[in-house]
Backbone as CSV, one residue per row, in Angstrom:
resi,resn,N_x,N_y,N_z,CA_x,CA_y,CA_z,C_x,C_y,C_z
1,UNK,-262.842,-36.440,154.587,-262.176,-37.126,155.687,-261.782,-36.085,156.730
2,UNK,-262.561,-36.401,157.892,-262.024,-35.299,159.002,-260.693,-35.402,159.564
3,UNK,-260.422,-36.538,160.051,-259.001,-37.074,160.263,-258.044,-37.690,159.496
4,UNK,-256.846,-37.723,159.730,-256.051,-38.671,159.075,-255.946,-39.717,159.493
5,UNK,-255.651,-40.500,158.764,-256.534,-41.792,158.931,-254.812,-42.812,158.944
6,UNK,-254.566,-43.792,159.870,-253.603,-44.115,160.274,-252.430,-44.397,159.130
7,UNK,-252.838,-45.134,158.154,-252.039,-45.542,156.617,-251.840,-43.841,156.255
8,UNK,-252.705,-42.903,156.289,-252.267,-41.656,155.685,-251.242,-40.920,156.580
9,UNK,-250.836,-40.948,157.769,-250.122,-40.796,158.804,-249.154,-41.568,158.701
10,UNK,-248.345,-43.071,158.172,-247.593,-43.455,158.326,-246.815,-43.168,156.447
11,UNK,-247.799,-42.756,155.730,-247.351,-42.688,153.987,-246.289,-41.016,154.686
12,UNK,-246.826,-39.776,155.120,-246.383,-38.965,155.553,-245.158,-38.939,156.406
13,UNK,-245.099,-40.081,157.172,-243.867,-40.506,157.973,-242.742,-40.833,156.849
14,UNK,-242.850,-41.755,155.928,-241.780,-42.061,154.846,-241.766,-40.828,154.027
15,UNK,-242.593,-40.182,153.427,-242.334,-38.870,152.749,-241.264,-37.768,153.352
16,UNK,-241.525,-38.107,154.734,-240.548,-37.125,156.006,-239.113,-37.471,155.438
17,UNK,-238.842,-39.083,155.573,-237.992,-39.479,155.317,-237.013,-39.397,153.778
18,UNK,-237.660,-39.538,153.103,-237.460,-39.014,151.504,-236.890,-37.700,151.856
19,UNK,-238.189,-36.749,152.052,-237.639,-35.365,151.594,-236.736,-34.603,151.686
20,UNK,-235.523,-34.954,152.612,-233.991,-34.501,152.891,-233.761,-34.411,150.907
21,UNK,-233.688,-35.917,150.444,-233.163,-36.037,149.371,-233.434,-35.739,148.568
22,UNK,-234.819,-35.060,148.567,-235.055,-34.513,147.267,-234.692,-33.344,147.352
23,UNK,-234.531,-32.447,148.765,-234.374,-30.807,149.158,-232.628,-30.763,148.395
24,UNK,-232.346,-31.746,148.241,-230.661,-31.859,148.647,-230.434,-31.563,146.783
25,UNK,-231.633,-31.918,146.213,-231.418,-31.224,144.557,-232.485,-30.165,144.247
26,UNK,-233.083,-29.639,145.568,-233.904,-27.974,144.833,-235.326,-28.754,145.155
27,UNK,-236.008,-30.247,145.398,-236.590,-30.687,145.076,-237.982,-30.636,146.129
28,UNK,-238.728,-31.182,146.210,-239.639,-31.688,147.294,-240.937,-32.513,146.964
29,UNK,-241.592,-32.562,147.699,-243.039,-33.827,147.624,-243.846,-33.245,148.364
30,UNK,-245.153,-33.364,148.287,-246.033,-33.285,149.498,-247.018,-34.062,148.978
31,UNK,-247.601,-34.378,150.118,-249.375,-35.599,150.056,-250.371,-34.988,149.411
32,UNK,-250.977,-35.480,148.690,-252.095,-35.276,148.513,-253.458,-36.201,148.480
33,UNK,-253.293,-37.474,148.570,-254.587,-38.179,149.082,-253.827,-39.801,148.902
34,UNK,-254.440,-40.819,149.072,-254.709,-42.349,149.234,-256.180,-42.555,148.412
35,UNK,-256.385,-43.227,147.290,-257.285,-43.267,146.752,-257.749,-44.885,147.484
36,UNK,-259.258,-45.130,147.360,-259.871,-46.138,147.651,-259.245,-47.628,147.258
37,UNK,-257.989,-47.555,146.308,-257.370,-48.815,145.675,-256.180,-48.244,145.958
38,UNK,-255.877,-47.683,147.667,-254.546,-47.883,148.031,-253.135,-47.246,147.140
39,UNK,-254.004,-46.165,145.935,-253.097,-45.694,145.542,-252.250,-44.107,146.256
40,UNK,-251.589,-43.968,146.518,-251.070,-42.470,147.080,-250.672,-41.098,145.797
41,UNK,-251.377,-40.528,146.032,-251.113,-39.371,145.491,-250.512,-38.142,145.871
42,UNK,-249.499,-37.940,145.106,-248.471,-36.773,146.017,-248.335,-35.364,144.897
43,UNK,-247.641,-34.808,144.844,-247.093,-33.353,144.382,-245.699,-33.469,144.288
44,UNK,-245.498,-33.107,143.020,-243.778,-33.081,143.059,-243.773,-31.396,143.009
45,UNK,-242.454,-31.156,143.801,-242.697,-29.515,143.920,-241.278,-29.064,143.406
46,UNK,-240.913,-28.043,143.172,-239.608,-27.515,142.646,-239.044,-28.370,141.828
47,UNK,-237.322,-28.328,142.064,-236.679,-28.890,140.858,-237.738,-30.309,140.705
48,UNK,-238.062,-31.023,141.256,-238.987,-32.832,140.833,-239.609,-32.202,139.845
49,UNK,-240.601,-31.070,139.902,-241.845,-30.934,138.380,-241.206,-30.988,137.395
50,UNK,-239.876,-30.452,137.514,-239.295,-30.108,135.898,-238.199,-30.880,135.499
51,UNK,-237.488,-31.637,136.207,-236.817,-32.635,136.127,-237.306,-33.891,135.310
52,UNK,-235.712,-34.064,134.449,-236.268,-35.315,133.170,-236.185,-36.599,133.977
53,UNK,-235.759,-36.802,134.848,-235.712,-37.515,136.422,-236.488,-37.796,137.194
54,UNK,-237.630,-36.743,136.669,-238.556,-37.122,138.046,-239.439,-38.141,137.829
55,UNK,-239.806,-39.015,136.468,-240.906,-39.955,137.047,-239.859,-41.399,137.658
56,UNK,-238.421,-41.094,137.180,-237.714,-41.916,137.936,-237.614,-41.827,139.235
57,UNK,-237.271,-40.547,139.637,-237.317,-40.092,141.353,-238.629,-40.928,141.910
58,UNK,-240.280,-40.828,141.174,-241.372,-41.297,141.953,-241.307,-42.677,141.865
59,UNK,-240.985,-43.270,140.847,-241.549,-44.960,141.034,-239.817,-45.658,141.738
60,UNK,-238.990,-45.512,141.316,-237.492,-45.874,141.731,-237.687,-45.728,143.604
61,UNK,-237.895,-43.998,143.566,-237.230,-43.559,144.728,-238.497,-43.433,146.105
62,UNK,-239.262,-42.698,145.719,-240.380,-42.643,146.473,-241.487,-43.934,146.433
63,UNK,-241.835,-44.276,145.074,-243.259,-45.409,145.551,-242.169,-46.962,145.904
64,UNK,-240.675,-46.892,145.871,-240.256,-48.340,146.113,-239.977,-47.906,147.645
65,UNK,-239.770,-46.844,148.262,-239.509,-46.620,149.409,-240.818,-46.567,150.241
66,UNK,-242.264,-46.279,149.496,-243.375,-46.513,150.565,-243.973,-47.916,150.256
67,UNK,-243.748,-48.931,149.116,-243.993,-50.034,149.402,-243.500,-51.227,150.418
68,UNK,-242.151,-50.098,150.149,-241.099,-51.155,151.003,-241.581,-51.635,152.184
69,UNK,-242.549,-50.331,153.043,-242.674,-49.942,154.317,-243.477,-50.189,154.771
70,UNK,-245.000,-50.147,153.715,-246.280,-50.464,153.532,-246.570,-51.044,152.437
71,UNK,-246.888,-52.181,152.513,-247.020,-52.992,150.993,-247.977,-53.144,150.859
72,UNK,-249.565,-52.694,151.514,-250.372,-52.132,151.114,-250.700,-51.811,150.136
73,UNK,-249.834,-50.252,149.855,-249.878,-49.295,148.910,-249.182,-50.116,147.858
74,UNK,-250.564,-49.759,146.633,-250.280,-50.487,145.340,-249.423,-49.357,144.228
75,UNK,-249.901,-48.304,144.232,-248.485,-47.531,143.593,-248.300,-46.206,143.903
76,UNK,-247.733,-45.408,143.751,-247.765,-43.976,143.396,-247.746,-43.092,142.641
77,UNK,-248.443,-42.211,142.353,-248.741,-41.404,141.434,-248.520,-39.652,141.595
78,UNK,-247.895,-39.064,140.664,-247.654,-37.773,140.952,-249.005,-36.966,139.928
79,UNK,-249.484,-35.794,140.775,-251.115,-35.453,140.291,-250.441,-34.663,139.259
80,UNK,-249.267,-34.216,139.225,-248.800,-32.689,138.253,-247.820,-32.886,137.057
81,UNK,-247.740,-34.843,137.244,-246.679,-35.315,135.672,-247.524,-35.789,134.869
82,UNK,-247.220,-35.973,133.716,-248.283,-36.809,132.339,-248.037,-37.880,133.267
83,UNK,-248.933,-38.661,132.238,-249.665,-39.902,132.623,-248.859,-40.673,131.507
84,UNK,-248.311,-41.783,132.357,-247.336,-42.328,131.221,-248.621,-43.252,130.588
85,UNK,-249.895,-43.425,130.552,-250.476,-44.177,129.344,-250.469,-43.649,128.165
């Protein structure tokens, strides 16, 4: 993908918004893709990777805050936590 593509530009806009709160515990996020079934894939970075909190932080805090916005997006997924199957 040469550009960002408008849905990947507005997932980045709410991540903006998040990331105060996660900085505010050591924490952070960054993008890493939109899969073909509307899923978003991000990076949990600092305190989020190691935190017993964090797959709460992603589905609670982050994927209810980009559905909210874009209901589009069917869930979110962090590329660097187990896989809760």
């Amino acid at each position: 993908m040469n550009s960002k593509s408008e849905l990947q530009i507005k997932v980045e806009e709410v991540l903006d918004q998040i990331r105060p709160y996660l900085e505010a515990d050591g924490g952070n996020v960054s993008f890493v893709e939109i899969t073909s079934e509307n899923i978003v894939r991000v990076e949990l970075q600092g305190a989020c990777k190691s935190c017993s909190m964090s797959l709460m932080t992603l589905k609670s805090g982050i994927e209810q805050t980009i559905k909210r916005v874009l209901p589009e997006i069917h869930s979110v997924e962090a590329v660097n936590l187990p896989s809760m199957a």
